[in-house]
C-alpha positions as CSV (number, residue, x, y, z in Angstrom):
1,X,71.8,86.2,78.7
2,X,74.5,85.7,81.3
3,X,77.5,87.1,79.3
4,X,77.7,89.7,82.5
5,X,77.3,86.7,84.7
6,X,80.6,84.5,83.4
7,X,82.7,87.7,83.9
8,X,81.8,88.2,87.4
9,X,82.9,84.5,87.7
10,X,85.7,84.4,85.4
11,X,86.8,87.6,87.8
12,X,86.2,86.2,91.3
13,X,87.6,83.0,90.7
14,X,90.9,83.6,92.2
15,X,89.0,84.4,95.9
16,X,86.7,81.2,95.8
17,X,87.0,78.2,97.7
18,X,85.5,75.0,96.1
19,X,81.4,75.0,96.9
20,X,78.5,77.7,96.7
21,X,78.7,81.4,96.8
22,X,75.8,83.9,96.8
23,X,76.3,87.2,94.8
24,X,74.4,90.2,93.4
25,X,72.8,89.5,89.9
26,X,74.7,91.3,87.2
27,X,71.7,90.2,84.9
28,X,68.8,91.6,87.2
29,X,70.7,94.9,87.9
30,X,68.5,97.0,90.2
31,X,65.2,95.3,88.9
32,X,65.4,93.1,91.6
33,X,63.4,92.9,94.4
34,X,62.7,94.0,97.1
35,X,64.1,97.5,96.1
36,X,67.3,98.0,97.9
37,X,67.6,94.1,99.2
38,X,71.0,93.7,100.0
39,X,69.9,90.0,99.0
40,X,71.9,88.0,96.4
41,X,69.9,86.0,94.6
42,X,72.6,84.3,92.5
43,X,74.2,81.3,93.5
44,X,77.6,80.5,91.8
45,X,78.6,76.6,92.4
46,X,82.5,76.3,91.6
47,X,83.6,72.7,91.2
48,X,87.4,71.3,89.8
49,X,87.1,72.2,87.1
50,X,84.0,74.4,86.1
51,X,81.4,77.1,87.5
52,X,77.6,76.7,87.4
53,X,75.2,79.6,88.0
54,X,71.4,79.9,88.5
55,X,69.4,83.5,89.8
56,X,66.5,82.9,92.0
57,X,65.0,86.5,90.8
58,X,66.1,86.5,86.9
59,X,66.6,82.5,86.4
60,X,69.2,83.0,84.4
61,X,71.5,79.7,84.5
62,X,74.7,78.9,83.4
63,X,78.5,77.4,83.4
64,X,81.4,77.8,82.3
65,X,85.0,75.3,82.3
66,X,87.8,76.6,84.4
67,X,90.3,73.9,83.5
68,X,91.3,74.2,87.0
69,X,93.2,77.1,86.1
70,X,91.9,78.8,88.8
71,X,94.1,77.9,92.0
72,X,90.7,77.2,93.9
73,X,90.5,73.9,95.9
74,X,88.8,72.3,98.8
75,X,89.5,73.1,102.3
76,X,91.2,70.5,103.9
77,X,90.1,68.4,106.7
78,X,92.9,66.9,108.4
79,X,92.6,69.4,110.9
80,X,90.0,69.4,113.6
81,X,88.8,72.6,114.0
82,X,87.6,72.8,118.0
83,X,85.2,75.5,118.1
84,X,85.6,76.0,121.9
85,X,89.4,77.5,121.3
86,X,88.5,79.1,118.3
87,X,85.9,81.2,120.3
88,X,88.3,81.9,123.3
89,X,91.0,82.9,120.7
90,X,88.2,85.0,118.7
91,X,87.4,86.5,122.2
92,X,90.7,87.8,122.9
93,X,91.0,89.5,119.6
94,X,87.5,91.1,119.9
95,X,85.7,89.7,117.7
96,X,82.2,86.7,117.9
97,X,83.0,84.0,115.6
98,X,79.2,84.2,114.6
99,X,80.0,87.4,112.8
100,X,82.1,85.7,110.3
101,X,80.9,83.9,107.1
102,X,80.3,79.8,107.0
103,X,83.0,80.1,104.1
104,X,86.1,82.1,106.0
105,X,85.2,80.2,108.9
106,X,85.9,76.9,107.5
107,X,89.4,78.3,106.4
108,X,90.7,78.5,110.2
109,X,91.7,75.0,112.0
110,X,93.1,73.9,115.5
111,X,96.1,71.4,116.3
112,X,97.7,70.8,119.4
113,X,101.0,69.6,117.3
114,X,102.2,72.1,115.9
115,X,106.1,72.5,116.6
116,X,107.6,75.6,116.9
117,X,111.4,76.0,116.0
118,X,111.7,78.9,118.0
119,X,110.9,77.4,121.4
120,X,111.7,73.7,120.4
121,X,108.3,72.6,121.6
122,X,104.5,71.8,120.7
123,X,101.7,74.2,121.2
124,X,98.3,75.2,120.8
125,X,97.6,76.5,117.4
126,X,95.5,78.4,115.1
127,X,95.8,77.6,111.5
128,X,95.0,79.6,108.3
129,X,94.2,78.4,105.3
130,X,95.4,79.5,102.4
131,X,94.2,78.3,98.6
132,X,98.0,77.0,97.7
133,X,97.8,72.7,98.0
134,X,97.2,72.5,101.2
135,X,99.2,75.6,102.9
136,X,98.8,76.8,106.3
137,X,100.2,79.4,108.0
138,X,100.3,78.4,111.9
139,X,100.3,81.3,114.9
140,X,100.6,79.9,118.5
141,X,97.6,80.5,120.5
142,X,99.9,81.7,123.1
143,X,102.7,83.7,122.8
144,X,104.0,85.0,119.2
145,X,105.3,82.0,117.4
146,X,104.6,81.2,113.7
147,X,105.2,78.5,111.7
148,X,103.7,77.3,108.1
149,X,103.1,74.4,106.2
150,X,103.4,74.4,102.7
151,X,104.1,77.9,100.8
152,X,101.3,80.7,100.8
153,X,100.9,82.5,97.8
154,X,97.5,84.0,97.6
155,X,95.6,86.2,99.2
156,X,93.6,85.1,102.8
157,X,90.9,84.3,103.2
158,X,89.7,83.0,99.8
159,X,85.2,82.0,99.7
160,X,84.3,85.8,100.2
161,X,81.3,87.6,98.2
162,X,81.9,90.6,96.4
163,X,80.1,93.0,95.2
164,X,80.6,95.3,92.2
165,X,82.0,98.6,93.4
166,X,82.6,96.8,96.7
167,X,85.2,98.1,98.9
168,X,88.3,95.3,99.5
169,X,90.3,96.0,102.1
170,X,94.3,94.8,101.9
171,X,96.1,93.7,105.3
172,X,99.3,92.0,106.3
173,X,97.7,89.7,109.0
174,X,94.8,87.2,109.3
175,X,93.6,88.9,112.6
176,X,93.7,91.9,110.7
177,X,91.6,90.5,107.9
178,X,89.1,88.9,110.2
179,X,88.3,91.8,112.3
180,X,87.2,93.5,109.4
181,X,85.1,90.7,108.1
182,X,83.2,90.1,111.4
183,X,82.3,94.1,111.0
184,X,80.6,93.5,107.9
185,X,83.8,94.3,105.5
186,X,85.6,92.4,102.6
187,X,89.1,92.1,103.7
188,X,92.7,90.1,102.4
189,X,95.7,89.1,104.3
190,X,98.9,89.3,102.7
191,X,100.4,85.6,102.9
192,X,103.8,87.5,103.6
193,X,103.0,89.7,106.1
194,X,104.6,93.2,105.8
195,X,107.8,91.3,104.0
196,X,108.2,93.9,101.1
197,X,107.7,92.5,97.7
198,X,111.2,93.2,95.3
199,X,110.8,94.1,91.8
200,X,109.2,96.3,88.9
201,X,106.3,93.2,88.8
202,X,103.8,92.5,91.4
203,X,103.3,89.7,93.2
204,X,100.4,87.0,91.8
205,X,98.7,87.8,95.4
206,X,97.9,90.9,93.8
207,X,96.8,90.3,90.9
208,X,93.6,89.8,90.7
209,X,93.2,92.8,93.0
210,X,94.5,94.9,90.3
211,X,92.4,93.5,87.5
212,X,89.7,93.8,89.1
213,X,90.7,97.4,90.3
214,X,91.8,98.5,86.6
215,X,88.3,97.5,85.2
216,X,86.8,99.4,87.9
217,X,84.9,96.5,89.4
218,X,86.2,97.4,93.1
219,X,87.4,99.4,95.3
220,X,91.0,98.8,97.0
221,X,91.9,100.2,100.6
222,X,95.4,99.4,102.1
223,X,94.9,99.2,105.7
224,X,98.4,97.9,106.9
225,X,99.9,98.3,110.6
226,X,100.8,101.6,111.3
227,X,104.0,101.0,112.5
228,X,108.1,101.8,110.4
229,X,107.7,98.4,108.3
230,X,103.7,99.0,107.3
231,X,104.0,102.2,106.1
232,X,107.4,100.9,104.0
233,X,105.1,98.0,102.8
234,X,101.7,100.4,102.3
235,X,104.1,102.6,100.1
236,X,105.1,99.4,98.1
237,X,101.6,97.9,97.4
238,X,100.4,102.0,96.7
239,X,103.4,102.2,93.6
240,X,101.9,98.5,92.4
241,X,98.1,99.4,93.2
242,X,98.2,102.5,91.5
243,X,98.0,105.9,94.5
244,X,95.7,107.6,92.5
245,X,93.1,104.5,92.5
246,X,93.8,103.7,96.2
247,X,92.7,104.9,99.7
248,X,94.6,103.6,103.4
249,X,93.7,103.9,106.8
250,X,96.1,105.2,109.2
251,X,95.3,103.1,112.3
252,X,98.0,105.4,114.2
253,X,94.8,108.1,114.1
254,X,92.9,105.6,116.7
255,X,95.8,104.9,118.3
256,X,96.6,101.8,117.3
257,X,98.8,99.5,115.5
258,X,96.5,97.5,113.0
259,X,93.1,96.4,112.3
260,X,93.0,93.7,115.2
261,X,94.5,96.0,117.9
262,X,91.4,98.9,116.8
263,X,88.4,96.3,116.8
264,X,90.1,94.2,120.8
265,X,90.3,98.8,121.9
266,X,86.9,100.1,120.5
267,X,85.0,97.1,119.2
268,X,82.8,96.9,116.0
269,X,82.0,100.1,115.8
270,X,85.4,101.2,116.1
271,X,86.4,99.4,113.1
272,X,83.4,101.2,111.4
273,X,84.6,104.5,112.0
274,X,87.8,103.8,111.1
275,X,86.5,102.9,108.0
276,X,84.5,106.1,107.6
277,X,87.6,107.7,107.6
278,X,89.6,106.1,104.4
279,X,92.0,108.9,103.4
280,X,92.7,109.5,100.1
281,X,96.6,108.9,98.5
282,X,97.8,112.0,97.8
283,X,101.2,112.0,95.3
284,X,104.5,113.4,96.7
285,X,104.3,117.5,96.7
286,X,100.7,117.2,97.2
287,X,100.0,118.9,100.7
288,X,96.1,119.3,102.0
289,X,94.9,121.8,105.2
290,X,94.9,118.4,107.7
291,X,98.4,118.2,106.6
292,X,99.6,121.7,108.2
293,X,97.1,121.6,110.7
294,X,99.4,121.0,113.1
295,X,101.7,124.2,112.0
296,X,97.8,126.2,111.7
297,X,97.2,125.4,115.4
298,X,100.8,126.7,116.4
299,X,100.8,129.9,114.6
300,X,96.5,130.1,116.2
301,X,98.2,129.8,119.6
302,X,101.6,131.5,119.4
303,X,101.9,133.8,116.5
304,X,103.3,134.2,113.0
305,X,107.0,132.9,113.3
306,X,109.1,135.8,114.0
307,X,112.3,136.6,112.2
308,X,115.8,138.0,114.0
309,X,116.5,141.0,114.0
310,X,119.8,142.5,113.9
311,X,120.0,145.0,116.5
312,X,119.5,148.0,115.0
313,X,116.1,149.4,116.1
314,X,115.1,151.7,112.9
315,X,116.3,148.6,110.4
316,X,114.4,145.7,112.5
317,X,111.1,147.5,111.9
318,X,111.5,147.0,108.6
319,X,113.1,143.6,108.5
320,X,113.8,140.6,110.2
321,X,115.6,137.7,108.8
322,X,114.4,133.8,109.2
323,X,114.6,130.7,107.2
324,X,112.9,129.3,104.0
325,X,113.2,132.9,102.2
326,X,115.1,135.0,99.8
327,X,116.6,138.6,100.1
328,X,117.5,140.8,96.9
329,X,120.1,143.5,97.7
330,X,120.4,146.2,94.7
331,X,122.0,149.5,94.5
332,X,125.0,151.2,92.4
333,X,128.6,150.1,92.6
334,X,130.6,151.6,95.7
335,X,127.2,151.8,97.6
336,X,128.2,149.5,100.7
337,X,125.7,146.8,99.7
338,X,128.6,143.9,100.8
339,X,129.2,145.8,103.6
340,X,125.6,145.6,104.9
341,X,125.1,142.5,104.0
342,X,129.0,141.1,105.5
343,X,127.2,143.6,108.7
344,X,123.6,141.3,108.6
345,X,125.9,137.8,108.7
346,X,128.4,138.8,111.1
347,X,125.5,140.2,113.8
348,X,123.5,137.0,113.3
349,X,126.7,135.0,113.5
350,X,127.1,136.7,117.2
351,X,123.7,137.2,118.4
352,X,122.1,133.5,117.0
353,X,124.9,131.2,116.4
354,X,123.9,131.5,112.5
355,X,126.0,129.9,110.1
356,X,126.9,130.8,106.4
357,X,128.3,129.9,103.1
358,X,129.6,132.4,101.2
359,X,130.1,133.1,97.5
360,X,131.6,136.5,97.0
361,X,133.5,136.9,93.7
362,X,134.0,139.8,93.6
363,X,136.5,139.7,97.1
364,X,139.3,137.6,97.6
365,X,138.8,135.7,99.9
366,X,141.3,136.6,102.2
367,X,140.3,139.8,101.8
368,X,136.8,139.2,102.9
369,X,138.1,137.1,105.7
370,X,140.0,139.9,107.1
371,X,136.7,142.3,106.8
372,X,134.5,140.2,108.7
373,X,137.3,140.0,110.9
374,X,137.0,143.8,111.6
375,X,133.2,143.4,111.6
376,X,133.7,140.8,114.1
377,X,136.5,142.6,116.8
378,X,135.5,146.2,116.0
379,X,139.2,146.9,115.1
380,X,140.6,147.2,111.8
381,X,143.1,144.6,110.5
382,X,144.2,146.6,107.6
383,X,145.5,150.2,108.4
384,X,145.3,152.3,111.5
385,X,146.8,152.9,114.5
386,X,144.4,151.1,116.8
387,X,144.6,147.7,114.5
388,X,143.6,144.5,115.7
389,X,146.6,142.5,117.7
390,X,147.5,139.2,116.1
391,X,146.1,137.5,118.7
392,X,142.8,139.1,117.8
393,X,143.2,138.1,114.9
394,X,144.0,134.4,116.0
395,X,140.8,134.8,117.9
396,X,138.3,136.2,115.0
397,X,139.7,133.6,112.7
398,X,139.1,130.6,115.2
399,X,135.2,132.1,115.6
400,X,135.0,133.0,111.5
401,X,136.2,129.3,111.2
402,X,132.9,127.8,113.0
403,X,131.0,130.4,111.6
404,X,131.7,130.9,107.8
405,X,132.5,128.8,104.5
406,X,133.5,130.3,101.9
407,X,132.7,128.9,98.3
408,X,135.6,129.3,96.0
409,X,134.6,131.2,92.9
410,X,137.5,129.3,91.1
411,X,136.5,126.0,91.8
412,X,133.1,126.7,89.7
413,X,130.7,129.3,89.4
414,X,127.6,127.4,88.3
415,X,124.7,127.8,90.2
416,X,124.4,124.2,90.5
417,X,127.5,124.0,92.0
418,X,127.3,126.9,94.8
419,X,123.7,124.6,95.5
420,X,125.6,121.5,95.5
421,X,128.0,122.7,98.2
422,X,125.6,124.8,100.1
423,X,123.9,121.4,100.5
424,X,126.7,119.5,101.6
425,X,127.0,122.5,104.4
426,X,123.7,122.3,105.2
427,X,124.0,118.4,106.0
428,X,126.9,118.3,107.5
429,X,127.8,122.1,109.1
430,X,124.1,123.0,109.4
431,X,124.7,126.0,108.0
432,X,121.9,129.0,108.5
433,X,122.3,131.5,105.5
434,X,123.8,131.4,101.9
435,X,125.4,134.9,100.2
436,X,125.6,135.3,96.1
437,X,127.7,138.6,95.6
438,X,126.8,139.5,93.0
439,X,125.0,136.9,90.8
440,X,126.3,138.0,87.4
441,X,129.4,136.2,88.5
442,X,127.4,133.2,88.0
443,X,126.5,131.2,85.1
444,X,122.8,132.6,84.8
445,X,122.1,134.3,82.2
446,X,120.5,138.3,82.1
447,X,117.2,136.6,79.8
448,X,113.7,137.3,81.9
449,X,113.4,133.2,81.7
450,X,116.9,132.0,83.2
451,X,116.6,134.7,86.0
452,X,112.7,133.7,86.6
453,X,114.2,129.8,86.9
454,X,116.7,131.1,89.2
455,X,114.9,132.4,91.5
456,X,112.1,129.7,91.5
457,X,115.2,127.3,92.1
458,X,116.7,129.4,94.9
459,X,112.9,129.5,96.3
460,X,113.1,125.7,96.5
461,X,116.5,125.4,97.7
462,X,115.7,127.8,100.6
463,X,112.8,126.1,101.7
464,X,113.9,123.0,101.4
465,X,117.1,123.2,103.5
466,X,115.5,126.1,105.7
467,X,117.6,128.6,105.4
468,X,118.0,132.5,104.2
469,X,119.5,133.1,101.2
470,X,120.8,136.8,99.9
471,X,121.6,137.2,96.8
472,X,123.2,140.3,95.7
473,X,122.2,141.7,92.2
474,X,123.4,145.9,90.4
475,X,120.6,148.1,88.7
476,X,121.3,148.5,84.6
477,X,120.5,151.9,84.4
478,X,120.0,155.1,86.5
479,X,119.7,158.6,85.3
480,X,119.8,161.9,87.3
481,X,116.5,163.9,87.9
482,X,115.4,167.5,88.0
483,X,118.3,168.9,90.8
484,X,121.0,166.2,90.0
485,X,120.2,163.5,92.6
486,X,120.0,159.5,91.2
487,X,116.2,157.9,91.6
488,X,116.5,154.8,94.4
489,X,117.0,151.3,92.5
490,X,114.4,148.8,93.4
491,X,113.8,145.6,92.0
492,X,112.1,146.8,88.7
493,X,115.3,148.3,88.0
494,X,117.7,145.4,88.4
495,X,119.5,144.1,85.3
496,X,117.5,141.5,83.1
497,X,113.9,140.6,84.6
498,X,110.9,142.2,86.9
499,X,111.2,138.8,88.4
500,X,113.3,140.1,91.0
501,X,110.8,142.7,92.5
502,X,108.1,140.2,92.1
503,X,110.1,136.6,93.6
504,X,111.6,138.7,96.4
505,X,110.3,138.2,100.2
506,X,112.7,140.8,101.3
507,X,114.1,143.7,98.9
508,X,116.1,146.4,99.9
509,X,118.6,149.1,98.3
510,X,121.8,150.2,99.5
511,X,121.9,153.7,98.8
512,X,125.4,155.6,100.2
513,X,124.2,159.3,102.1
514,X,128.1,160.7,102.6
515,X,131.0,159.1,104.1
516,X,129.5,157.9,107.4
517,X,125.7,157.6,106.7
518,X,124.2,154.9,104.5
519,X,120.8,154.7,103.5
520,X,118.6,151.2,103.7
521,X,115.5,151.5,101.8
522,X,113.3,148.6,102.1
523,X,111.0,148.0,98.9
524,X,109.4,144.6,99.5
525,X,108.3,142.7,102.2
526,X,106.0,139.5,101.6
527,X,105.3,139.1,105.1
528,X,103.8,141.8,107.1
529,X,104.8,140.0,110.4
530,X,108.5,140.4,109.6
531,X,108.4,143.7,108.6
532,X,107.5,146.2,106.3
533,X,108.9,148.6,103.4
534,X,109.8,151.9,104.6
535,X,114.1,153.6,104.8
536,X,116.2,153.4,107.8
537,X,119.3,155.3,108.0
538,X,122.5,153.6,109.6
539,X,125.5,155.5,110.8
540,X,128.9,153.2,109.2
541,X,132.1,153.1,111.2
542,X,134.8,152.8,108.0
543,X,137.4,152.1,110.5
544,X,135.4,149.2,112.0
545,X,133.2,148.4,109.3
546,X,130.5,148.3,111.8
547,X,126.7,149.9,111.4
548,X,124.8,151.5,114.0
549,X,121.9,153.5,114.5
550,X,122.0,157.0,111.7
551,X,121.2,160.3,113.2
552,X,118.1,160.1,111.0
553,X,116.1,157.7,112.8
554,X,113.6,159.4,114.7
555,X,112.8,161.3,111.1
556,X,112.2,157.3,109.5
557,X,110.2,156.4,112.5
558,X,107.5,158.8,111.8
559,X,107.4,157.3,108.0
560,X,109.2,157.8,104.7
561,X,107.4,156.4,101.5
562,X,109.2,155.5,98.5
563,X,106.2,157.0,96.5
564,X,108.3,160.6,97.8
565,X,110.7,159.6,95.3
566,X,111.7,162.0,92.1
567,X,110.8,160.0,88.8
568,X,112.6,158.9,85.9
569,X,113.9,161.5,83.4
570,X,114.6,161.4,80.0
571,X,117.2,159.6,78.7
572,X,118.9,162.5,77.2
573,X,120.0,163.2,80.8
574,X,121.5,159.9,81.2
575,X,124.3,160.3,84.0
576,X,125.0,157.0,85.0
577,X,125.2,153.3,83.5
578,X,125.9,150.1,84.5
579,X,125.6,147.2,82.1
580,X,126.3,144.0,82.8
């Protein structure tokens, strides 16, 4: 007998003030009566330098020697403590001095000479008493004025009973800690406020919280201010705590700052709800429903978030480009899948202010400047009697120059490096879209795995810098069918991995009809709000390098399946192949 008893003490000895302290019987368990008491029959008697026990239900009895290891000590009485102040102070912060225990109220004193350093004068005072030889921390009674004697080190207010599997609430201010405590609650100050603790270690304030945490004796919920240096300390004491052990309350949810300012605004039983409404500490990348609920209610209200459309009616039914999502762009060599794409930029560029990084290795990049100059005036730069004047040309480039950046292919061709940059443009240029033409001029290789990775990691990228991303990417192998005509690419035919077809929110193949007619054949679309798969047919200016709407489009309006396509044939009638 009382083995369960002398580690309850040996735990709690750290919160203890010298004198006796009523607790819950470890030794009776639930056999004690009355069923459901919330009674504590065990009185604990801590003296200098040892514990004595006795249970008025069990009568088990008991001590142990603490060699005044322990930190606890009497409370000192050099202080008068004038009750009169203490209850027009306790008034003002909202809560009745009869609500707190005997033991935490003989922790707070009253002195009229107190000097305060910041307004070179004497003044009223409330002191807290903390279990560190003889250390007060001092508050003004009026105004905001603090001053301390001695060094605090431990937790306030020490003489509290605690349960097992009692919840212990952690603050950063005494009011805080007492306005919990007169609702019924076990609470601790900090004795440094919201001053961060530095280091891999925790501070000795905490612990005993984190012993008794570990060996699941209690509970711990951080319920700091809710203002920029609470949450920088609440994250602090959740990394020594332990998030997944630990609960907080976000006072900002009651509209308040802290624990004092929610008890002085909604009284008792607003410190009760508050406390019915401990959220749980979730790890970073861990998002819940009340998280988005925000974002839920907007798209309730508003709508899906619609993507931009280009300006081509027949195309925009079928796509419409917005942030945080990938387009793959397949079909064969020579089929004006740049040029589309070059097209998609430049339009955005004009119509939403977009801005893009480029990486096109397969153009020079003077050469592609000069073709999304031509996109750009509507005038070619190249050849042509109706070519662009230089000072069109002096005008594209000054617009090209806000609007693209061009990532050199000969600088590095890692897809940690085009990332690397397309962040620093994002940051600092604010940069709307990214183009990889083609990505086998990257270092990824054609295995299912590295392509799978790449696209999870473009995924990321994308939705982490909110922004569209195209990446261009050539079929491996099409052969003619029955009548001579090439089956339409899609994403299960693109060189090294089904991954494409299935990581994808927009896929679409480039298929060239004759000279002036290319054919856009949409064959995913994750989101049905921004489009959906179907073919559009746009007419191409070769002199401008311009699309517009194709003659076909009243014929694509009324529907065009992919399922219409001719199958594979053998491979006997292999006509065309491109390996990479």
């Amino acid at each position: 007998m009382g083995k369960a008893i002398e580690s309850l003490v040996l735990s709690d000895v750290d919160y203890r003030t010298l004198g006796t302290h009523s607790y819950q019987c470890p030794e009776c368990g639930d056999e004690r009566s009355p069923q459901g008491s919330r009674k504590k029959p065990l009185r604990v008697t801590y003296e200098a330098d040892a514990a004595v026990w006795f249970c008025h239900h069990c009568e088990s009895k008991g001590q142990i020697s603490l060699n005044h290891s322990s930190g606890i000590r009497s409370v000192p009485s050099h202080y008068e403590m004038d009750e009169a102040v203490l209850r027009q102070v306790s008034a003002e912060r909202g809560f009745d001095l009869s609500s707190l225990p005997p033991d935490v109220l003989g922790q707070i004193r009253w002195s009229d000479e107190v000097y305060y350093t910041s307004i070179s004068a004497k003044a009223d005072s409330i002191g807290f008493l903390y279990p560190d030889d003889d250390a007060i921390k001092w508050r003004s009674v009026e105004g905001k004025n603090f001053t301390s004697t001695g060094a605090a080190r431990s937790l306030f207010p020490s003489g509290q009973s605690i349960d097992r599997n009692e919840i212990v609430f952690l603050v950063e201010g005494e009011y805080d800690a007492l306005a919990l405590i007169s609702a019924g609650f076990v609470a601790f100050s900090s004795p440094s406020g919201a001053n961060t603790p530095s280091g891999d270690d925790p501070p000795n304030y905490l612990k005993p919280l984190i012993r008794d945490l570990r060996a699941g004796h209690i509970s711990v919920v951080v319920a700091v201010d809710s203002d920029e240096r609470g949450e920088k300390f609440r994250d602090v004491l959740l990394e020594y705590l332990g998030r997944e052990n630990v609960g907080y309350i976000d006072w900002s949810d009651f509209n308040c700052k802290d624990a004092n300012e929610c008890i002085q605004k909604h009284g008792v039983d607003g410190i009760k709800q508050s406390v019915g409404q401990i959220k749980e500490v979730l790890f970073e990348g861990i998002v819940t429903a009340r998280n988005v609920a925000a974002s839920i209610d907007q798209i309730r209200s508003g709508g899906f978030k619609q993507g931009t459309g280009i300006g081509i009616a027949s195309l925009d039914k079928l796509m419409t480009i917005c942030s945080d999502q990938i387009s793959v762009v397949t079909g064969v060599p020579g089929s004006g899948k740049s040029e589309l794409i070059d097209a998609f930029m430049i339009r955005l560029a004009m119509q939403e202010d977009w801005k893009f990084a480029v990486f096109s290795a397969e153009n020079p990049i003077d050469i592609h400047v000069g073709k999304l100059a031509e996109k750009y005036i509507g005038r070619p730069i190249f050849e042509g009697d109706d070519r662009m004047s230089g000072e069109d040309l002096k005008d594209a480039s000054i617009w090209l120059d806000d609007h693209f950046y061009f990532l050199d292919p000969a600088s590095s061709n890692t897809l940690r490096s085009i990332l690397s940059r397309a962040a620093v443009l994002v940051e600092h240029k604010k940069i709307n879209g990214l183009l990889i033409d083609p990505f086998n001029y990257t270092d990824v290789t054609l295995d299912t795995d590295s392509i799978s990775n790449m696209l999870t990691e473009l995924h990321a990228f994308a939705n982490a810098h909110h922004i569209h991303i195209w990446i261009v990417a050539h079929p491996q192998k099409l052969y003619r069918q029955p009548g001579g005509t090439l089956p339409t690419p899609t994403g299960m035919d693109i060189s090294g991995s089904a991954a494409w077809f299935a990581k994808a929110d927009f896929g679409l193949t480039v298929e060239r009809a004759d000279d002036n007619e290319t054919r856009v054949v949409v064959w995913k679309c994750r989101f049905k709000w921004l489009g959906d798969t179907g073919t559009a047919y746009l007419k191409y200016d070769p002199v401008s390098g311009r699309f517009s709407e194709g003659s076909s489009a009243d014929e694509i309006a009324a529907g065009i399946s992919l399922e219409d396509e001719p199958e594979e044939v053998d491979e006997q009638q292999e006509d065309f192949t491109f390996d990479l």
